[in-house]
C-alpha positions as CSV (number, residue, x, y, z in Angstrom):
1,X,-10.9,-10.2,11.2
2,X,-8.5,-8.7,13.3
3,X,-6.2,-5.7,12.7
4,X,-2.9,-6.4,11.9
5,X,0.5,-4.7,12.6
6,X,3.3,-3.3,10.5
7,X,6.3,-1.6,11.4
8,X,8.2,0.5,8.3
9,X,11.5,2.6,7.9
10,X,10.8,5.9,6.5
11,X,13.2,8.6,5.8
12,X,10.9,12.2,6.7
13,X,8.4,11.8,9.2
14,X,6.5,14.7,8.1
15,X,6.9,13.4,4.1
16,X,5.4,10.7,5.7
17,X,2.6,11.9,7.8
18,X,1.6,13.8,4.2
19,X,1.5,11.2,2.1
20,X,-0.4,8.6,4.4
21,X,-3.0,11.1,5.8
22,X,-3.3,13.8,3.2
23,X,-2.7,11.7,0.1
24,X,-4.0,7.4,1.2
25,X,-6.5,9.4,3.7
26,X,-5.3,7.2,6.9
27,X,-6.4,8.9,10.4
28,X,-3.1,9.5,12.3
29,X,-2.3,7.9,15.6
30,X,0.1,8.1,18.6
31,X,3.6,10.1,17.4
32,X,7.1,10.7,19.0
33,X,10.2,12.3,17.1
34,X,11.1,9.2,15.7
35,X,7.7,7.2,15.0
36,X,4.1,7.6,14.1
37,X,1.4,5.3,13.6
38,X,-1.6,5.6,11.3
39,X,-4.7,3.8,10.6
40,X,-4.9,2.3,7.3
41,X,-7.8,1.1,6.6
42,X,-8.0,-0.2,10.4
43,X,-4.9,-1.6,10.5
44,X,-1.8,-0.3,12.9
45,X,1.1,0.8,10.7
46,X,4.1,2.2,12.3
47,X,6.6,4.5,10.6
48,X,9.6,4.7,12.1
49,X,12.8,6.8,10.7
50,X,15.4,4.5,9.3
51,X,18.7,4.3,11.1
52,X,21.0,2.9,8.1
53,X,20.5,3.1,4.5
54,X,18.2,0.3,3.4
55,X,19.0,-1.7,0.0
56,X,16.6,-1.5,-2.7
57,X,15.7,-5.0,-2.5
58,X,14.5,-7.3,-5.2
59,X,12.0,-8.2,-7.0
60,X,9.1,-11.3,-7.8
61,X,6.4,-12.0,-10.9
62,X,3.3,-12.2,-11.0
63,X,0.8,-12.5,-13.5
64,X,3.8,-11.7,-15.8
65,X,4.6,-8.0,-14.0
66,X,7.6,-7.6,-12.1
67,X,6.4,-6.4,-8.1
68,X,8.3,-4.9,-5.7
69,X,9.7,-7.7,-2.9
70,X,9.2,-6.6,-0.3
71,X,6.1,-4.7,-0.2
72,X,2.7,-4.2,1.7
73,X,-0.9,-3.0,1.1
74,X,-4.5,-3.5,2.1
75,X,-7.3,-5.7,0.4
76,X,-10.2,-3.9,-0.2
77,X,-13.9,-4.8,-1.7
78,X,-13.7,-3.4,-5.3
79,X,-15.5,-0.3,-4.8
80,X,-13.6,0.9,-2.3
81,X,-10.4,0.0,-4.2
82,X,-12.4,2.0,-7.4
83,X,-12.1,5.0,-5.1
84,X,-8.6,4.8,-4.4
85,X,-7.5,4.3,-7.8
86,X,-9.5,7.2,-8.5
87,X,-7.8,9.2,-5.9
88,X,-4.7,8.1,-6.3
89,X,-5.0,9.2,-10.5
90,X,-6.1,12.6,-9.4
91,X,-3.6,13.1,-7.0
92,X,0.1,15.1,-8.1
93,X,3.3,13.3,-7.5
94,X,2.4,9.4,-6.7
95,X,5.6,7.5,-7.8
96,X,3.8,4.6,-9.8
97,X,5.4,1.6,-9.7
98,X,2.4,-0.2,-11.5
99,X,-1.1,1.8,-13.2
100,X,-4.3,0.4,-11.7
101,X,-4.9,-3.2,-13.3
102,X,-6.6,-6.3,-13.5
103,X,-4.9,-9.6,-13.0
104,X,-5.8,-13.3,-13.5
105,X,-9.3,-11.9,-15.6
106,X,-11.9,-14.8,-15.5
107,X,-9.9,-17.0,-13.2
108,X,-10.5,-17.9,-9.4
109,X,-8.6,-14.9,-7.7
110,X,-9.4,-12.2,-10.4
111,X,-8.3,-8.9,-8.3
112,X,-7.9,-5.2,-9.6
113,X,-4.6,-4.4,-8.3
114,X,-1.7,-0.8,-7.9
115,X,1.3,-0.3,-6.9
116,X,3.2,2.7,-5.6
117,X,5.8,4.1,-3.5
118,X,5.4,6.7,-0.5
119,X,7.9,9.5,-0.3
120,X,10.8,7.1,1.5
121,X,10.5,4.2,-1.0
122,X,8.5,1.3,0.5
123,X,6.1,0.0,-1.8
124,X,2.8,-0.3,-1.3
125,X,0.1,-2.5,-3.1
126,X,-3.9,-2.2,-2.8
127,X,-6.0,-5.0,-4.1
128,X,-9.7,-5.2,-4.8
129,X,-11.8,-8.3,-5.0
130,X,-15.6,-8.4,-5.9
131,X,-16.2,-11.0,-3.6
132,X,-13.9,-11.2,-0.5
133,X,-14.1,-14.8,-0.5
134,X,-12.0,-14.9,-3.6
135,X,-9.1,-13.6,-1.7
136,X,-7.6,-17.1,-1.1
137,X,-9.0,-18.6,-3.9
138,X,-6.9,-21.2,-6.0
C-alpha cells in the first residue's frame, strides 16, 4: 500500500507540532512559517495555518454514535491501536470526542475504534482491526 496525502487547517503551528509529535508520536517533516508535515504512521500529512474561520461542520452515525463529518485517522492492526489507546488514556489534555470502543462486535468489520480532536479542532479517528483484511469487509 502506498502512502497517502492529507492537507489540514490548523490554527498554532507549534500547538500543532506538540500534539502530533509529542502526544500521537509522528516524526516531523519539512516546515515553513505557515506549514509542516509529519509522518503519521507513514502517511504525509500537512498542516497548514487556516486563513478564514472554518465552520464546525456536521455530523454522521455510525453504529448508533454520532462522528465527527469530516474527520481523518489511520487504520491500524489491533495491537498497535491497543498502544495508542493506551497512550492516548495516559496522556493530559486529549479533547475526546469518543472513549476507545468496539463497534459492529461479532460482525464482518468488527473494529476497535477513538476519536479526538488536536489542539485546532480537526477530528481525528484511529481504527484497529485483528485481521487487516476485515477492513473492507461487508
Amino acid at each position: 500500500m502506498t502512502p497517502f496525502h492529507l492537507a489540514f487547517p490548523v490554527d498554532d503551528l507549534e500547538a500543532t507540532r506538540h500534539f502530533y509529535c509529542d502526544v500521537l508520536g509522528c516524526e516531523p517533516g519539512r516546515a515553513s512559517d505557515s506549514w509542516v508535515d509529519f509522518s503519521l504512521f507513514g502517511h504525509q500529512m500537512s498542516a497548514h495555518l487556516r486563513t478564514a474561520p472554518q465552520g464546525n461542520g456536521s455530523s454522521g452515525a455510525v453504529d448508533g454514535k454520532a462522528v465527527p463529518i469530516p474527520h481523518f485517522g489511520v487504520v491500524l492492526p489491533m495491537h498497535d491501536w491497543k498502544m495508542l489507546a493506551e497512550c492516548l488514556e495516559a496522556a493530559e489534555g486529549i479533547d475526546w470526542l469518543h472513549k476507545p470502543m468496539v463497534r459492529f462486535a461479532g460482525e464482518p468489520g468488527e473494529q476497535a475504534t477513538l476519536f479526538i480532536r488536536d489542539p485546532s479542532g480537526n477530528a481525528l479517528e484511529f481504527k484497529g482491526f485483528a485481521s487487516l483484511e476485515a477492513v473492507f469487509a461487508h
